[in-house]
C-alpha positions in Angstrom: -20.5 54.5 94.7 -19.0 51.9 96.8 -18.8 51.1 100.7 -16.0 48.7 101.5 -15.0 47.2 104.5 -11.2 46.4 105.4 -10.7 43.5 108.5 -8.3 41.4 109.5 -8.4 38.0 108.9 -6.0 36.9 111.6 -5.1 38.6 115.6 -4.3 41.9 113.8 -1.1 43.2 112.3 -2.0 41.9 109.1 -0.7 45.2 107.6 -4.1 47.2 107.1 -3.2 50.2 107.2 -1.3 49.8 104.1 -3.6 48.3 102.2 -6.5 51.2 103.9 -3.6 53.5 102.6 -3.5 52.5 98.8 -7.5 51.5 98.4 -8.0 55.5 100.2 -6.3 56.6 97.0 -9.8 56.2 95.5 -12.1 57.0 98.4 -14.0 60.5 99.7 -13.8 58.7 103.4 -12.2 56.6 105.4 -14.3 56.0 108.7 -12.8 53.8 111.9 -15.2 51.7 113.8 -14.4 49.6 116.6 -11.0 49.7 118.8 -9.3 52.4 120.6 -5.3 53.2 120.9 -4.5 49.6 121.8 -3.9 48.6 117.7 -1.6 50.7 115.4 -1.7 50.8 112.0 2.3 51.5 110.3 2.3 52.6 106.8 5.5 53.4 104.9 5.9 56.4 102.2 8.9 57.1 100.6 11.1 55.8 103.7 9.3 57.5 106.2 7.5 55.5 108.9 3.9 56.7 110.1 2.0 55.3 112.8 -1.1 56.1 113.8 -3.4 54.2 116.5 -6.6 55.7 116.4 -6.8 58.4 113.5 -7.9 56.4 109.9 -4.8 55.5 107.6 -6.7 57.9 105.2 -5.5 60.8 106.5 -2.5 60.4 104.6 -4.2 61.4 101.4 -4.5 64.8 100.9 -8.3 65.0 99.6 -9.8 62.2 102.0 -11.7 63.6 105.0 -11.5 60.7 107.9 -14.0 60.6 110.7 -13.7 58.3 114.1 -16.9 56.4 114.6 -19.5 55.9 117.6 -18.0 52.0 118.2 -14.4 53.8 118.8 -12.9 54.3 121.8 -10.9 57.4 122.4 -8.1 57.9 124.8 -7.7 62.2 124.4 -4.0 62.2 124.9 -3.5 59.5 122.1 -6.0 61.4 119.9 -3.9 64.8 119.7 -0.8 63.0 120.5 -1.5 62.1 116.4 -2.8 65.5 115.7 0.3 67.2 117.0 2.6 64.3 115.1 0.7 65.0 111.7 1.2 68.9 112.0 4.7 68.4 112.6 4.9 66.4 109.0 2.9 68.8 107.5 -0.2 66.9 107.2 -3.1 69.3 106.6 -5.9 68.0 108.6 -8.2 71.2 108.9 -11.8 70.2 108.0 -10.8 66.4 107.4 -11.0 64.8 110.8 -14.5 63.9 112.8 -14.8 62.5 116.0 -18.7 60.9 116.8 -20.1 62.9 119.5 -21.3 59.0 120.7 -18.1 57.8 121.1 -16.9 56.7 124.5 -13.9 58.2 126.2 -10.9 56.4 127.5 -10.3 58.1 131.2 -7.0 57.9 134.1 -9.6 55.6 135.9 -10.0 53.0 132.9 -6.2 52.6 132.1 -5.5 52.4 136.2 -8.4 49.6 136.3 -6.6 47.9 133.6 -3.2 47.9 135.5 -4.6 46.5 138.2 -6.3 43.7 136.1 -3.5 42.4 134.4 -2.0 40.7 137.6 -1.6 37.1 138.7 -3.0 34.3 136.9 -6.0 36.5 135.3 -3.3 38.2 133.0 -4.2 37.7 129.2 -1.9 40.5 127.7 -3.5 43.5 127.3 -1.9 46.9 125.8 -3.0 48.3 129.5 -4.5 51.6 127.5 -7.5 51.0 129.5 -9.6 49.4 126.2 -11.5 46.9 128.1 -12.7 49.0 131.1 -13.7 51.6 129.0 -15.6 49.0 126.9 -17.3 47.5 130.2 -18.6 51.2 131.5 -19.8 51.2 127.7 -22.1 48.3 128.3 -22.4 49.0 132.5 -24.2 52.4 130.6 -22.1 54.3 132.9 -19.7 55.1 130.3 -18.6 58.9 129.0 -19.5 60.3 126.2 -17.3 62.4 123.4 -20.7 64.7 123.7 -20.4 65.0 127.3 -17.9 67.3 126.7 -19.9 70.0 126.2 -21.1 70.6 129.3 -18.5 71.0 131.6 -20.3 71.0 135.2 -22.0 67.4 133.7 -19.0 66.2 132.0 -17.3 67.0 136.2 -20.4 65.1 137.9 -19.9 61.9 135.4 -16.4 61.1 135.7 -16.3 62.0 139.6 -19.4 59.4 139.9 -17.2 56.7 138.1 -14.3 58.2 140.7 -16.5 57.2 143.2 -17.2 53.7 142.2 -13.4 53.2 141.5 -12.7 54.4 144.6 -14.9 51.7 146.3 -14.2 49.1 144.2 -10.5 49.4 144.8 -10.4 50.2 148.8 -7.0 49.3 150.1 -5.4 48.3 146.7 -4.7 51.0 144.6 -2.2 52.7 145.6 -1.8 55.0 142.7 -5.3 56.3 142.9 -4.7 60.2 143.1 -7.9 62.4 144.3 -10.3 63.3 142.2 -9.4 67.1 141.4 -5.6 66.2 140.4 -7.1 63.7 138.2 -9.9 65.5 136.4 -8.0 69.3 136.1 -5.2 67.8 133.7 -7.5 65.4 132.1 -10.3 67.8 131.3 -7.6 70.3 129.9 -6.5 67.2 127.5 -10.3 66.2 126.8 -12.2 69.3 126.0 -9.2 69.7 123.2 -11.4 67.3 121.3 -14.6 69.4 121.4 -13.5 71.2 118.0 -13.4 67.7 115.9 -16.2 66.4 117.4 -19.4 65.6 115.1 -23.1 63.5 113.7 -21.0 61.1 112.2 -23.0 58.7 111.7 -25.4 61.6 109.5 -22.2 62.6 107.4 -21.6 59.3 106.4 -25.4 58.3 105.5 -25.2 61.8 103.4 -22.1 60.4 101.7 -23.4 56.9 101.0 -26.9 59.0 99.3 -24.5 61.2 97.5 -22.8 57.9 95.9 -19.1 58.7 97.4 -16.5 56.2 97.8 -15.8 55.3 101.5 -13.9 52.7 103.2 -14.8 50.9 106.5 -11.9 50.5 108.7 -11.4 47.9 111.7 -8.7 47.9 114.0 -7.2 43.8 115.5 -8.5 40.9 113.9 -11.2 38.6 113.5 -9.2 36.6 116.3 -9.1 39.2 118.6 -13.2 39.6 118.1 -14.7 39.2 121.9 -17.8 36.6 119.8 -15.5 35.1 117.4 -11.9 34.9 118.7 -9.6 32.9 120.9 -12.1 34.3 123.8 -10.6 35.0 126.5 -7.5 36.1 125.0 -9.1 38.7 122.9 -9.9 42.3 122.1 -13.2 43.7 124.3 -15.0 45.0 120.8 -15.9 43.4 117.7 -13.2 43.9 115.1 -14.8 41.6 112.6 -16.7 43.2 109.3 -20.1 42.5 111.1 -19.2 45.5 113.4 -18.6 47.8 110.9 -22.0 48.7 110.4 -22.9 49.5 114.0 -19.5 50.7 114.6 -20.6 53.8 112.1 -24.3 53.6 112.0 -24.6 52.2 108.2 -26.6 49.4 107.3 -25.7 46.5 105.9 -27.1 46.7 102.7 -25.3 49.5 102.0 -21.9 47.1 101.7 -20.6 46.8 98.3 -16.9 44.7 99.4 -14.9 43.0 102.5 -11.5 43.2 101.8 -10.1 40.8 104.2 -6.3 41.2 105.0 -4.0 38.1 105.6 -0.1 38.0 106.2 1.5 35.5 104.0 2.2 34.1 107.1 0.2 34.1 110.9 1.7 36.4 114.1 0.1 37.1 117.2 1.0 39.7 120.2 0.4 38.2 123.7 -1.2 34.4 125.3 -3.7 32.7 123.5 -3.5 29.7 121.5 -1.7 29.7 118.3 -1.6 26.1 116.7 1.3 27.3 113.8 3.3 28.5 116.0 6.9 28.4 114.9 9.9 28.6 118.4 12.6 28.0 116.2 15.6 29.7 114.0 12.7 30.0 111.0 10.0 31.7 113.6 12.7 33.8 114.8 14.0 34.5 111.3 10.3 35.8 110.1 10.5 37.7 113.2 13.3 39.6 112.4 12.9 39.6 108.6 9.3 41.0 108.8 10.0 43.7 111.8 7.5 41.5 114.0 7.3 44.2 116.8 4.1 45.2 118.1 3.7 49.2 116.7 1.7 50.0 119.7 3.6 48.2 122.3 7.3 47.1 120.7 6.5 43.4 122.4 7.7 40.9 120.0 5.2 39.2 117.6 5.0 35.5 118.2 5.3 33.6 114.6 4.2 30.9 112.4 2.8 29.5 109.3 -0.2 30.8 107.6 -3.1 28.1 108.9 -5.9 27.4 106.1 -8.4 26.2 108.4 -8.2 29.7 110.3 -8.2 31.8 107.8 -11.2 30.0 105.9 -13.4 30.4 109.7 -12.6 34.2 108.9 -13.5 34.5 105.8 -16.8 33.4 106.9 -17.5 35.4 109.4 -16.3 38.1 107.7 -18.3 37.6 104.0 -15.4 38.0 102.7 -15.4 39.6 98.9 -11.8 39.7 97.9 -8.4 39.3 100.1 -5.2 41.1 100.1 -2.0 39.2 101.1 0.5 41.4 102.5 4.5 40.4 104.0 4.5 37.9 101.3 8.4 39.1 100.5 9.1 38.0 104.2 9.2 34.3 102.5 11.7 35.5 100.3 14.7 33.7 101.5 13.1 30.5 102.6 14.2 26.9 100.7 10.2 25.4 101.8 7.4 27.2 102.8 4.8 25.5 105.0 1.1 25.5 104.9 -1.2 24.5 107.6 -3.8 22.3 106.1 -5.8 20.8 108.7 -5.2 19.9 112.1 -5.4 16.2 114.4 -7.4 16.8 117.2 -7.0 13.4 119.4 -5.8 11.4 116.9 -8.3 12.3 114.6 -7.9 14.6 111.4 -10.2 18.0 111.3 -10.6 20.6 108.4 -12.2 23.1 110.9 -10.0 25.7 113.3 -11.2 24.6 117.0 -14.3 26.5 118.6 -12.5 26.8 122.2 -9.1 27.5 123.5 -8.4 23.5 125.4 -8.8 22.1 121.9 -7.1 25.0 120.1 -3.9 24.2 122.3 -4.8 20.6 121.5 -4.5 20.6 117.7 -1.4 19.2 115.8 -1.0 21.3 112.7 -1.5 19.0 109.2 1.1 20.7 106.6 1.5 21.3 103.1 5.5 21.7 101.8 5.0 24.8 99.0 8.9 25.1 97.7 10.1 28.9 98.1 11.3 31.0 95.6 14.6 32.1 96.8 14.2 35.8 95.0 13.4 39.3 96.4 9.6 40.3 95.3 10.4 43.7 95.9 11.4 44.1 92.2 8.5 43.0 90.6 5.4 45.4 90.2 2.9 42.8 88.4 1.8 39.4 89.1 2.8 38.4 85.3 6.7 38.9 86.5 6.7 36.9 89.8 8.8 34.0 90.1 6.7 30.8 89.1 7.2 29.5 93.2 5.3 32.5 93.9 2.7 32.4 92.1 2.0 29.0 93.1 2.2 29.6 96.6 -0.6 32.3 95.9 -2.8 30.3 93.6 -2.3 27.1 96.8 -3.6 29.6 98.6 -6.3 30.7 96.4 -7.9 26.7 96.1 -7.7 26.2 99.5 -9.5 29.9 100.4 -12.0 29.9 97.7 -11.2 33.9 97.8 -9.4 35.6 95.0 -6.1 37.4 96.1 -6.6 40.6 94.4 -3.7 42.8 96.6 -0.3 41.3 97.1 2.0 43.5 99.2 5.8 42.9 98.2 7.4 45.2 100.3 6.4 47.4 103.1 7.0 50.9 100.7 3.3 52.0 99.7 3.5 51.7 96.1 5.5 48.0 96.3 1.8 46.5 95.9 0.3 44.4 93.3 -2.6 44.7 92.0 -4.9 42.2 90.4 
């Protein structure tokens, strides 16, 4: 039996759905548990791109059953939007897909509120999917439930009561506020398509950790984006880090064998925020277009720089991290030098620590490492044994400084380009 957790160690895109892809090989479950449709997770199979948002990377594999947890929250038209794009590559889902009946629902009136806040100088660069409202009627306990679905009249009365509120909130200034019955009659006809998949969750998945089955924890973001532990404000409005996967799926933490934590061989961010490795130059924009650094839910262009030690080390704290997997590591291939962010000077002084607020995050001059590069494509090499020498180093530099073994290497973004330690 074994319960692993998979996080990202940096602002997301770290490629976890690949590495949730190969380790699901292995696992009866694969069980999502914070986010909504605002992160996407791309995995490649024999040339074919899929991209999912919200449905588990594990649904790719034939005999794992997935199951959407209570700390998810679920937009209905991106939910089947996947169904319908799975059916149409012949993806047999029947009887492998669970939605909590606790988890909250992304409505018209969340994803309008979130238009309306990304204006002026409050803008921090949200997906506009309506993450963050839904998150705050979540905690305002005014939120809607996947279970509230089953009673139509109620499921009517809730939503027109948050209609209400919008509607007050908003006087004079949302102009794209329809009424109520031309909102709820299309939305209720997409929502109460979920009713089928929707289930105890939490209960399957205690049953399956007493039965001794394999599952996999899976976040969406990354420890960066965590609304605790990020770049606050310019973050996520859940907890993406491995702490949340326990309440994200109603599992307790002794029940958590591993923390994979995921790392680029490199550091990219979508949207503002600080991002002391930042790289504006021919290399940044090389990386950019080398590793495909578009965002897969947005297409917005991935800002790019060089992995940062002090970072990634504050993650693997938080997180408890077991083991890590480095994935885009063949994005380095054509560099002559490789650079790797040490420490930082934070006025005038050196620091080994990454910065605990955004003034002194923008603050910090990056301290680097020269690693020389190894000027050969990865892609042809399927054990560590065979990688150029310059590689290997660059991992191992890594290793000493993270104090974390590197036990998945990603080479290419095909699934079965990985290596395994």
């Amino acid at each position: 039996m074994s319960v692993t957790i998979v996080v990202g160690g940096q602002w997301g895109d770290e490629g976890k759905g690949k590495i949730v892809d190969i380790l699901s090989a292995d696992a009866d479950g694969v069980a999502r548990y914070q986010g909504g449709a605002n992160a996407g997770h791309t995995i490649l199979i024999d040339k074919k791109q899929y991209v999912l948002h919200l449905i588990p990377s594990g649904i790719l594999r034939n005999a794992t059953t997935c199951y959407i947890g209570n700390g998810v929250v679920v937009d209905p038209d991106a939910f089947l939007g996947e169904i319908e794009f799975l059916n149409s590559e012949g993806i047999d889902i029947e009887g492998r897909l669970f939605l909590s009946n606790n988890a909250h629902l992304v409505t018209p009136l969340h994803i309008l509120s979130d238009k309306a806040s990304e204006t002026g100088s409050n803008k921090i660069g949200t997906t506009l999917r309506g993450i963050g409202p839904a998150y705050t009627d979540k905690i305002s306990r005014i939120g809607i439930r996947a279970i509230d679905l089953l009673n139509e009249a109620d499921f009517k009365s809730k939503l027109h009561n948050n209609y209400e509120l919008f509607a007050s909130r908003s006087a004079g200034s949302n102009s794209e506020l329809p009424s109520f019955d031309k909102l709820f009659e299309p939305y209720w006809a997409s929502a109460s398509k979920l009713i089928p998949y929707l289930s105890d969750v939490t209960a399957q998945l205690q049953e399956m950790v007493r039965n001794g089955d394999n599952l996999l924890l899976e976040g969406a973001q990354g420890t960066y984006l965590d609304v605790d532990h990020g770049t606050y404000p310019y973050v996520t409005s859940s907890n993406p880090s491995a702490g949340s996967a326990c309440s994200g799926v109603g599992i307790g933490p002794t029940k958590i064998d591993r923390v994979v934590t995921v790392f680029k061989a490199y550091t990219t961010r979508v949207g503002l925020g600080p991002f002391p490795t930042e790289l504006e130059d021919e290399i940044g924009n090389l990386i950019r277009e080398t590793g495909v650094e578009f965002g897969a839910t947005t297409g917005r262009k991935r800002r790019c720089g060089w992995f940062d030690i002090p970072l990634a080390n504050r993650a693997i704290g938080i997180n408890g991290t077991s083991d890590i997997a480095l994935t885009k590591l063949d994005v380095l291939d054509g560099l002559e030098e490789i650079m790797l962010c040490v420490g930082y000077k934070l006025n005038g002084e050196k620091i080994d620590y990454f910065p605990r607020n955004v003034e002194e995050m923008d603050s910090v001059v990056p301290i680097y490492e020269t690693i020389p590069g190894w000027k050969t494509e990865l892609k042809h090499f399927s054990s560590y044994s065979e990688l150029p020498e310059n590689a290997k180093n660059y991992i191992s530099t890594l290793e000493d400084y993270l104090e974390s073994p590197i036990k998945m290497i990603s080479v290419d973004p095909q699934r079965e380009k990985i290596i395994l330690r």
